[in-house]
C-alpha positions in Angstrom: 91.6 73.5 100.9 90.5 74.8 104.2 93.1 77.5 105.9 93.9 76.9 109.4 93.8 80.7 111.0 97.7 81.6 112.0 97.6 81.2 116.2 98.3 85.3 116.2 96.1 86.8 114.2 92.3 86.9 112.4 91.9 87.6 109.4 90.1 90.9 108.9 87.3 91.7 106.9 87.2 91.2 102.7 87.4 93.4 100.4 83.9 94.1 98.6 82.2 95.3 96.0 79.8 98.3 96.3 76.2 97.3 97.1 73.7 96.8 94.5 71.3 99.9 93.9 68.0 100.2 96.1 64.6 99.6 94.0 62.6 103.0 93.0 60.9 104.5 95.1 58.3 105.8 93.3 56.8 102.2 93.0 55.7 101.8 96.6 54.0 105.7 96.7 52.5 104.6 92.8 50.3 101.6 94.3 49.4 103.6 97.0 48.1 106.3 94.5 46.3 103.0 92.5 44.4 101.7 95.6 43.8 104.8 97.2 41.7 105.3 93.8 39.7 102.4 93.4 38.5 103.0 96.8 36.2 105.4 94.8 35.3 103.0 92.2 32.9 100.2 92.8 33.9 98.2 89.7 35.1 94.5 90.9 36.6 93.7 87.6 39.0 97.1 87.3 40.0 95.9 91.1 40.6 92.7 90.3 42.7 93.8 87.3 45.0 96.5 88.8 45.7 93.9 91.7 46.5 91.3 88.9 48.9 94.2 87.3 50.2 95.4 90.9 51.2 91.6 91.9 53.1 91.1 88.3 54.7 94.1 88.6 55.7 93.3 92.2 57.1 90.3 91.5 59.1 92.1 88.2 60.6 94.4 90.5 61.7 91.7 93.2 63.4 89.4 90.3 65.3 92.5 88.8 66.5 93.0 92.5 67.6 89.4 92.7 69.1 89.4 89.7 71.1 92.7 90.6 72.4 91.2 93.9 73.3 88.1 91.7 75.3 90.5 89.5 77.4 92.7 92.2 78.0 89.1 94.4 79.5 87.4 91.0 81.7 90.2 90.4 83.0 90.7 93.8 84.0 87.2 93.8 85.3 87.7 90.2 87.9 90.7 91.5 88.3 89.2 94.9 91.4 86.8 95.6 89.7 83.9 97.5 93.0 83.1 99.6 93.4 86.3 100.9 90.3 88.2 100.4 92.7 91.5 98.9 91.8 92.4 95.4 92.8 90.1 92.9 94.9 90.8 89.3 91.6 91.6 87.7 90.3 94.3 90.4 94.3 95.7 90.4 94.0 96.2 86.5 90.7 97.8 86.6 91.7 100.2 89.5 94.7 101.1 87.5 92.9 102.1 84.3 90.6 104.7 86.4 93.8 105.3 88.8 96.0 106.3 85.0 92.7 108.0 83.6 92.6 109.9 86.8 96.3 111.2 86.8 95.9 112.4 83.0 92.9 114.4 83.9 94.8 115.9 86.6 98.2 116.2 85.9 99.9 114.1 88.8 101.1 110.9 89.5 102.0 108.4 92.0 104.2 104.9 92.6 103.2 101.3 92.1 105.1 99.0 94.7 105.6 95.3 93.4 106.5 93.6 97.0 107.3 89.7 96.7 107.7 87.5 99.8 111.3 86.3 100.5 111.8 82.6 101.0 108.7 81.7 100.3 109.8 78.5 98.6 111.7 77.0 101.3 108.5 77.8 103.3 106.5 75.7 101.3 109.4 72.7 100.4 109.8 72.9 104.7 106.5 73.1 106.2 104.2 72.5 103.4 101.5 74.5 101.4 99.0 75.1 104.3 102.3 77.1 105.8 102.3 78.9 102.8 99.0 79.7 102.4 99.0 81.1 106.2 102.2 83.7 105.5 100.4 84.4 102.5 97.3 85.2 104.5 99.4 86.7 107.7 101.1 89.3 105.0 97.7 90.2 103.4 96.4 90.9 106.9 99.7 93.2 107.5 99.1 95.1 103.4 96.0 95.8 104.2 96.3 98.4 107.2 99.3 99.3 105.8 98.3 102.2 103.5 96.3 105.4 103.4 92.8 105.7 102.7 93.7 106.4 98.9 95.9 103.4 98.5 95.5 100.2 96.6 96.7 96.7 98.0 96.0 93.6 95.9 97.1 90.0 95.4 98.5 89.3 92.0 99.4 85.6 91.8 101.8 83.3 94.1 103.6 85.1 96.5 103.5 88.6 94.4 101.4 91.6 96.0 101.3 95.1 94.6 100.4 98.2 96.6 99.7 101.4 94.4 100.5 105.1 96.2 98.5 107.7 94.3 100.5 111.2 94.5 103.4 109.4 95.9 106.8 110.6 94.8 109.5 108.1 94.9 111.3 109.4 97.6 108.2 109.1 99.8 107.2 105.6 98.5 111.4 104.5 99.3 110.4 105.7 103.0 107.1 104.1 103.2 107.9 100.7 101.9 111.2 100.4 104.6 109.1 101.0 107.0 106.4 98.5 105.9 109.2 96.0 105.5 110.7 96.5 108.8 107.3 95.9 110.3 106.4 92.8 108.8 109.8 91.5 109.4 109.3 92.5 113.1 107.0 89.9 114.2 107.4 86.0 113.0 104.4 83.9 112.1 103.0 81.4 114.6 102.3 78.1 112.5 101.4 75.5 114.7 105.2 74.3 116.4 106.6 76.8 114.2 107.9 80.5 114.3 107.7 81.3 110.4 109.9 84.5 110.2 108.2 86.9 107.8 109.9 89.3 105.1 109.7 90.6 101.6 111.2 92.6 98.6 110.1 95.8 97.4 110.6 97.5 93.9 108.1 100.1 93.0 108.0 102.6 89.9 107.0 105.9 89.2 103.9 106.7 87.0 102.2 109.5 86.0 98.8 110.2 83.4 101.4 109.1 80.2 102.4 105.6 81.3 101.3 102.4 80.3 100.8 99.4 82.9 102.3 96.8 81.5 105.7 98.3 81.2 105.1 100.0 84.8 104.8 96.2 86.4 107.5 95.6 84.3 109.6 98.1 85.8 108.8 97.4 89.5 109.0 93.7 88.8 112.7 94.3 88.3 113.0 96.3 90.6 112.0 94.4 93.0 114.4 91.7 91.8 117.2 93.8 92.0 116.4 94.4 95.6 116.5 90.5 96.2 119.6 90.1 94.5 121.1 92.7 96.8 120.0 90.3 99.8 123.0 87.5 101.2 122.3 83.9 99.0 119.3 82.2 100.9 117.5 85.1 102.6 115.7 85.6 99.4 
């Protein structure tokens, strides 16, 4: 289904994977070497040959290119949610194993925030899909600046988004996520007649180099619900 923009923002860039390695260099300097050489060597036949070997190899080297760039396009769509562009579930599971491996090796920690939007439902029953699909897209948008260079936003499914804080203590992740709240609650989305007001639920969950993911989505997840329940019936 084809997105209509929301009327009061534009969706920034995607999230990407790193670029595909350069060729060797050594390949352009080695058939200068070769022809510099048979410049000295009136045989037809070796020319002939070495351009014969030259052109194969050439055409070797171009194919492995294309096939890398095949490669790193595949899996950035692979770990790239197509709604929203953030990481997906599979990108947010292979960050965490390096972002766990990381905080053994050096003795720290951090928070994973499980934020979940609130009425997303009646959005949906009221205005239809394409309205959710745009506060899905409008809240992606508002994730994405959200955090510091070292932070981690991604889209798991639905309406659930997780946003890790490596070296975060709780305290400092509470602080943070009110604030992200209270700005995404600030400004409603524009949907074409409509004003969609905008908010979500946070629970997050400390981790350090000893826990397992799983159980630490487990324990934001109801976290998360908790702070829902906490809400009045129907903002939620």
């Amino acid at each position: 289904m084809t997105l209509a923009r929301p009327a009061n923002d534009i969706l920034t860039a995607s999230w990407t994977q790193p670029a595909p390695h350069a060729a060797a260099p050594g390949f352009a300097s080695l058939v200068l070497r070769l022809r510099l050489s048979l410049r000295r060597d009136p045989d037809p036949r070796k020319h002939e040959l070495v351009e014969q070997i030259l052109t194969a190899a050439a055409e070797s080297e171009q194919q492995l290119l294309d096939l890398s760039r095949r490669v790193a396009e595949l899996e950035a769509v692979s770990t790239t949610d197509e709604l929203t562009g953030l990481p997906n579930r599979r990108a947010f599971e292979q960050y965490m194993q390096l972002e766990l491996a990381r905080a053994r090796r050096e003795n720290r920690g951090g928070t994973l925030a499980f934020i979940d939007v609130d009425r997303f439902k009646a959005i949906n029953d009221r205005l239809g899909h394409a309205a959710g699909d745009a506060v899905l897209c409008q809240l992606a948008m508002r994730l994405r600046p959200a955090g510091r260079a070292t932070d981690f936003v991604a889209r798991l499914h639905g309406d659930e988004f997780v946003l890790v804080l490596p070296g975060a203590a709780p305290e400092q992740a509470e602080h943070r996520l009110s604030d992200l709240a209270a700005r995404i609650e600030r400004r409603p989305l524009r949907f074409g007649d409509h004003l969609i007001p905008l908010a979500v639920s946070c629970g997050w969950a400390a981790y350090d180099g000893d826990s397992e993911l799983q159980a630490l989505l487990r324990a934001s997840d109801r976290a998360m619900y908790a702070s829902k329940q906490t809400k009045r019936p129907g903002n939620a």
